[in-house]
Structure formats: structure tokens, C-alpha cells
N, C-alpha and C positions, 0 to 999 in steps of 0.2 A: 211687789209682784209675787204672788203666788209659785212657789216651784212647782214642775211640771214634771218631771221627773225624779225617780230617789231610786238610790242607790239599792244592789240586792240586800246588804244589811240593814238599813230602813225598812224595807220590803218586809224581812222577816220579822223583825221586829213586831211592823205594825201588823203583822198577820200571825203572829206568838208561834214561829215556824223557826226551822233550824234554817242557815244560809245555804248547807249543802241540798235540804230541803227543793229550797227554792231554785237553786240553779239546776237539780235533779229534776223536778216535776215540773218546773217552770207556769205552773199551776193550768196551763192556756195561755197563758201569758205570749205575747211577744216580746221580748226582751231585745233592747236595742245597744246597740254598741257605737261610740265614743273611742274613737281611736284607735291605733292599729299594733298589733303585737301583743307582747306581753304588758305595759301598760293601758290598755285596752281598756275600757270601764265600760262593765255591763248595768243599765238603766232600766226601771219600770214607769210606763206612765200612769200616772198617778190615777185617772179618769178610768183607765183600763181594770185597774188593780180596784178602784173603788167600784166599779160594774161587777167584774168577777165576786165582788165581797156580796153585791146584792143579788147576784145568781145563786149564792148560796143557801140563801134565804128557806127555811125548811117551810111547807104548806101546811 
């Protein structure tokens, strides 16, 4: 099964972005959270972050 979620370091990664980057601009993104406090994990859905890549798209 396909993951559906990745991590903000994944995120930047596959967007060749800094992680502070990504959790500063959060690009549009909604960013979802996984638990509570300081182990918290912030997630991108993968569908989302593929959309926003194709909104990028210059005409």
C-alpha cells in the first residue's frame, strides 16, 4: 500500500526545499498533525503536495 502521508523532511526533500522552509511557508499546504505535544509529527498528504506541484506548472 502506497503511503499517504510524508514526513516535513520527505516533503523538503522531494520539493529540493529547506525543512524550515517548509514548515515556515507551509507552501498552502495543510499540514496535519499526529499526536499530541512535543512528540507531535507534523505530515503532508502526499495527493495535496502532488497538486500544489502541478499548480506550479509555469504557462
Amino acid at each position: 500500500m502506497p503511503a499517504e502521508f510524508m514526513d516535513a523532511k520527505t516533503t523538503a526533500e522531494y520539493l529540493n526545499m529547506s525543512i524550515s522552509a517548509v514548515y515556515r511557508d507551509a507552501l498552502g499546504l495543510v499540514p496535519y498533525k499526529f499526536g499530541r505535544g512535543r512528540n507531535a509529527k507534523i505530515q503532508f498528504k502526499v495527493s495535496e503536495v502532488m497538486a500544489w506541484v502541478r499548480q506550479q506548472k509555469l504557462q
